[in-house]
RODO-2510 file (C-alpha; in nm, 4 decimals, decimal comma):
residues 213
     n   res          X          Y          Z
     1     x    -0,9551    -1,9376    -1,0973
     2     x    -0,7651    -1,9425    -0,7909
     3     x    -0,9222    -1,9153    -0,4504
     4     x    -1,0849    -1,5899    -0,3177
     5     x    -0,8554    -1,6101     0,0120
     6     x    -0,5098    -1,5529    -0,1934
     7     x    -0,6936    -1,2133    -0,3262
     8     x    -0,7979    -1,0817     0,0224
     9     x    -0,4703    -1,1284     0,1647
    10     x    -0,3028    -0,9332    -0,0989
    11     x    -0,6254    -0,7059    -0,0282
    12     x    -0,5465    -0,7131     0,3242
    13     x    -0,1741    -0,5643     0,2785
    14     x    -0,2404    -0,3156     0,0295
    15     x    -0,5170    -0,1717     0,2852
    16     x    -0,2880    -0,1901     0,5347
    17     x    -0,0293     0,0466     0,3563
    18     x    -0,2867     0,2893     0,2980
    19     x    -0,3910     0,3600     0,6671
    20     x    -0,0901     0,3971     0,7738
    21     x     0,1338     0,7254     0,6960
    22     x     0,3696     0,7346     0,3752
    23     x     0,4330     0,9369     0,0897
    24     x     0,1262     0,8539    -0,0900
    25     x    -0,1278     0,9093     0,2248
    26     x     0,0350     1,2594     0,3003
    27     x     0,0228     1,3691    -0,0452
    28     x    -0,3431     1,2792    -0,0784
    29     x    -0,3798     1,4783     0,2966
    30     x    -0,1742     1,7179     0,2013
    31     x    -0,3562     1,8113    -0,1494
    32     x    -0,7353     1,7354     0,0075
    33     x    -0,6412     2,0149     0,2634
    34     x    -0,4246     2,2919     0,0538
    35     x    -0,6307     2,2399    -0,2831
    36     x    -0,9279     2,1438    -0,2206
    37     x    -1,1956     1,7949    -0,2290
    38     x    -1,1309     1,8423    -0,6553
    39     x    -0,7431     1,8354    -0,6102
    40     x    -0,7635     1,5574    -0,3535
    41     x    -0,9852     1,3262    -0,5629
    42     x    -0,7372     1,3815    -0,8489
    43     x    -0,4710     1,2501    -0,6069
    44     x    -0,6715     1,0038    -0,4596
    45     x    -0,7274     0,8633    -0,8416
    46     x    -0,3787     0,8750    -0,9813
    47     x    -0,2975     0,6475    -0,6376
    48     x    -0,5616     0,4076    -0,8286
    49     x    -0,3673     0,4588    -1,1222
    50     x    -0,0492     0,3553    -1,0208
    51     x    -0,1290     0,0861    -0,8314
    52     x    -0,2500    -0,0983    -1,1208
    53     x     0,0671    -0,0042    -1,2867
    54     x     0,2424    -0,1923    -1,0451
    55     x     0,0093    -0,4875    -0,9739
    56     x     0,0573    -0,5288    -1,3722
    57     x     0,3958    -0,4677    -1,3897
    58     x     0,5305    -0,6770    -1,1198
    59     x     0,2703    -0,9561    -1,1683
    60     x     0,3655    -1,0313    -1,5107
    61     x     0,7569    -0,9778    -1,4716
    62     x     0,7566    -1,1706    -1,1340
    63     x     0,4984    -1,4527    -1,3411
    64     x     0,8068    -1,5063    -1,5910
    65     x     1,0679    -1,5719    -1,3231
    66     x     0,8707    -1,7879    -1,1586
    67     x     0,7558    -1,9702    -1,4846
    68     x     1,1704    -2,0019    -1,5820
    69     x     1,2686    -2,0658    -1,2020
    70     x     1,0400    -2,3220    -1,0340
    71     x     1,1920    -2,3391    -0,7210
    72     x     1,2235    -1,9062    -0,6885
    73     x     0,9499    -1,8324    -0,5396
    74     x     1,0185    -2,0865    -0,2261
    75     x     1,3658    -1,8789    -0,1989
    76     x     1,1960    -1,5625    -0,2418
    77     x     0,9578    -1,6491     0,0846
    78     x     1,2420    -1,6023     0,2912
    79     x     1,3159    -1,2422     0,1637
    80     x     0,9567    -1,1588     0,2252
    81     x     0,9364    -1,2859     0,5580
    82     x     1,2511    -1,0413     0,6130
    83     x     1,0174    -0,7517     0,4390
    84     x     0,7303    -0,8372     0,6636
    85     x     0,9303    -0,7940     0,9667
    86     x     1,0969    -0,4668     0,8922
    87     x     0,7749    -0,3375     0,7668
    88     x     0,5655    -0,4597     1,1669
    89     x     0,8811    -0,2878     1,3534
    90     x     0,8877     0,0178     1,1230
    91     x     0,5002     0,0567     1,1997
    92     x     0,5304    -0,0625     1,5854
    93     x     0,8360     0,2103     1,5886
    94     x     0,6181     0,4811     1,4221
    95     x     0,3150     0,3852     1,6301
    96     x     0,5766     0,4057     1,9621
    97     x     0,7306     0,7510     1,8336
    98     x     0,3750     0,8842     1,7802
    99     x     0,2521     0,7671     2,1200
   100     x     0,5329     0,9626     2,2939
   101     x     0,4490     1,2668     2,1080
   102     x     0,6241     1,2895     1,7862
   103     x     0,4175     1,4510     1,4586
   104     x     0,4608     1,4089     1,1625
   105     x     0,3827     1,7705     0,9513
   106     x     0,1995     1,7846     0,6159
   107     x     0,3903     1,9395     0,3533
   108     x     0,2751     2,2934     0,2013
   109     x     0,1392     2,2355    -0,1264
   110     x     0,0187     2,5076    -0,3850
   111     x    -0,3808     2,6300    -0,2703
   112     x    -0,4599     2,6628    -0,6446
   113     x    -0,3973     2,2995    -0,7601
   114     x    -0,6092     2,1651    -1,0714
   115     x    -0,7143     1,8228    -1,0366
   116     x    -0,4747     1,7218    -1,3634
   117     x    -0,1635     1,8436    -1,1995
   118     x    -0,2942     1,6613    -0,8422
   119     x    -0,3243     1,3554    -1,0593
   120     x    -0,0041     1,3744    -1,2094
   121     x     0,1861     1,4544    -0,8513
   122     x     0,0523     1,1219    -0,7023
   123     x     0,0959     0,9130    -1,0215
   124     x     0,4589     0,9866    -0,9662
   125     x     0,5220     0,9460    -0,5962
   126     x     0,3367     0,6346    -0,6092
   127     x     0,5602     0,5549    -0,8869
   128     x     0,8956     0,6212    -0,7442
   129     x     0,7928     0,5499    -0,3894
   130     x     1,0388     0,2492    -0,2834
   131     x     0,7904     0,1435    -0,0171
   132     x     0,6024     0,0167    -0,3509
   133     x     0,8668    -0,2069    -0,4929
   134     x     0,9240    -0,3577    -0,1265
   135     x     0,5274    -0,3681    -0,0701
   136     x     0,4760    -0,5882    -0,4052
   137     x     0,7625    -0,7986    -0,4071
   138     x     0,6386    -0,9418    -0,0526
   139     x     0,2714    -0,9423    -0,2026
   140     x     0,3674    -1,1300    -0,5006
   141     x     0,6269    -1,3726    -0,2990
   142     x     0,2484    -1,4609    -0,1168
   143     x     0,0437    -1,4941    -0,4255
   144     x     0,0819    -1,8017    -0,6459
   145     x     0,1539    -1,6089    -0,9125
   146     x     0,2930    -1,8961    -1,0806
   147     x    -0,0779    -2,0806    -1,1300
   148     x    -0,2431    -1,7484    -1,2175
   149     x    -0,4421    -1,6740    -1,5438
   150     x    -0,5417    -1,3991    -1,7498
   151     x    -0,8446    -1,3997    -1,5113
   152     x    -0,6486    -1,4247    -1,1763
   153     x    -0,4110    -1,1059    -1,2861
   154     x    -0,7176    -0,9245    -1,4402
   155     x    -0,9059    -0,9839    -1,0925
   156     x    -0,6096    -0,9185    -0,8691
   157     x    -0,5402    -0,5655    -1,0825
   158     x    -0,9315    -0,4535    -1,0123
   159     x    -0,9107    -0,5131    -0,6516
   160     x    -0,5824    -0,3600    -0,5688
   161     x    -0,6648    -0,0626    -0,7854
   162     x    -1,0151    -0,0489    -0,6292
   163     x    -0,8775    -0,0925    -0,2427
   164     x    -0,5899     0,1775    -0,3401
   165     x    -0,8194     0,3961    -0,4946
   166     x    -1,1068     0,4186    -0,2976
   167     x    -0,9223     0,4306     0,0202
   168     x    -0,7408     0,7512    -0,0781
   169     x    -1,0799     0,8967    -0,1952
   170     x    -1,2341     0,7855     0,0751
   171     x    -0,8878     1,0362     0,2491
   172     x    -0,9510     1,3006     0,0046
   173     x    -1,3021     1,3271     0,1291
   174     x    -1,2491     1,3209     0,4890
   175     x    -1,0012     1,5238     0,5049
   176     x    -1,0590     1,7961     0,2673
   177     x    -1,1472     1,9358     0,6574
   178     x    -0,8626     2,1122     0,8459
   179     x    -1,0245     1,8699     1,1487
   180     x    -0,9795     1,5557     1,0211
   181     x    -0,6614     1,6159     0,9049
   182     x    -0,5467     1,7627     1,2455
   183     x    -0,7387     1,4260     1,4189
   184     x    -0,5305     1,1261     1,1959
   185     x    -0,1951     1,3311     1,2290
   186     x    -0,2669     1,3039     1,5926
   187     x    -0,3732     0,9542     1,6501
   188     x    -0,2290     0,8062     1,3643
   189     x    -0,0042     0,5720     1,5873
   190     x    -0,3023     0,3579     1,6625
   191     x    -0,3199     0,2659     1,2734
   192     x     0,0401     0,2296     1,2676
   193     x     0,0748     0,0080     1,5841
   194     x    -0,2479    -0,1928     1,4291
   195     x    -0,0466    -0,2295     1,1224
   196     x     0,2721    -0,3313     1,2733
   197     x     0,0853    -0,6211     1,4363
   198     x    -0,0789    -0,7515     1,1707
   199     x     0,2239    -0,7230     0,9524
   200     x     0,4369    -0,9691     1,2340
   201     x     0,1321    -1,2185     1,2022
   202     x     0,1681    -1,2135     0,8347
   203     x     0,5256    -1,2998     0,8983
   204     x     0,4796    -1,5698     1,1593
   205     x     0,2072    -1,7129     0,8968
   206     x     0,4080    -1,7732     0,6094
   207     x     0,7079    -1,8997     0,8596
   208     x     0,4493    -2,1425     1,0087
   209     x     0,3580    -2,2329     0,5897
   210     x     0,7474    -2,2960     0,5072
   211     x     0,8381    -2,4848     0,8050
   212     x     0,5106    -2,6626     0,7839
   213     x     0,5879    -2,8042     0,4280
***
């Protein structure tokens, strides 16, 4: 079994995609607010549920390539270092936007919304979101996917679907208030500029690992 460090940084970046704003977040927001707590948990879960999908999908794929091409993944750090960078000045340029006023709006979803169709909804946007494909590739460029098991992929699936999913209850819950809802649009920046940063360390950290060796 590989160490418990390579999970919590994967942890880390999939938690860190969750507090800030994207199409997932504002979905779960959005549906919490117009539906109802029912709707939102429906959301919340089918965030869960495609999270796994991905962690699955891109873990074995990626696993194959790396398996067939030994010297890939070393290639691949530089494209994630690239990712990492865009994704701390996309956040440090939402977090500056937001400080000097700009809102994002929720969109208007149905009132009536069954916790099925919520599900459904979120399954989807998760699924096409490109911010996914981008978020994973960098995640799995990190992860020695290459020395996993059955057990690290099985492990790595529960916690990203568990850190995915419970954070977006944790949103449907909250902000199943018109309050709440009003409060994060408002001082979201903070998250996003906290994000940004942390995303540039992760950067600097696996520059520091490929120079190192």
């Amino acid at each position: 079994m590989l160490p418990l460090h390579e999970y919590f940084v994967v942890w880390t970046i999939l938690a860190l995609n969750v507090l800030t704003p994207g199409p997932n977040v504002i979905n779960t927001i959005a549906t919490a607010m117009s539906a109802g707590r029912v709707a939102g948990i429906g959301a919340a879960l089918g965030v869960g549920v495609g999270v796994g999908g991905w962690c699955l999908g891109t873990t074995l794929g990626i696993a194959a390539l790396f398996v067939m091409l030994p010297g890939l993944q070393h290639n691949l750090s530089f494209v994630a270092i690239g990712l990492l960078t865009w994704f701390a000045i996309r956040y440090l340029r939402a977090a500056w936007a937001g400080w000097h006023g700009a809102r994002r709006g929720l969109p208007s979803l149905p009132r009536q919304d069954s916790f099925g169709s919520a599900f459904w909804r979120s399954l989807m946007i998760n699924w096409l979101n490109p911010k996914a494909l981008t978020t994973w590739l960098v995640i799995l460029t990190i992860f020695p996917v290459a020395r996993a098991g059955a057990l690290d992929v099985a492990l790595l699936w529960a916690g990203a679907c568990t850190v995915a999913g419970g954070m977006h209850l944790g949103y449907a819950l909250i902000f199943s208030t018109g309050s709440a809802a009003r409060f994060y649009i408002r001082y979201g920046w903070v998250m996003s500029g906290t994000a940004g940063v942390l995303f540039a360390l992760f950067a600097l950290r696996l520059f520091a690992g490929l120079i190192s060796g």
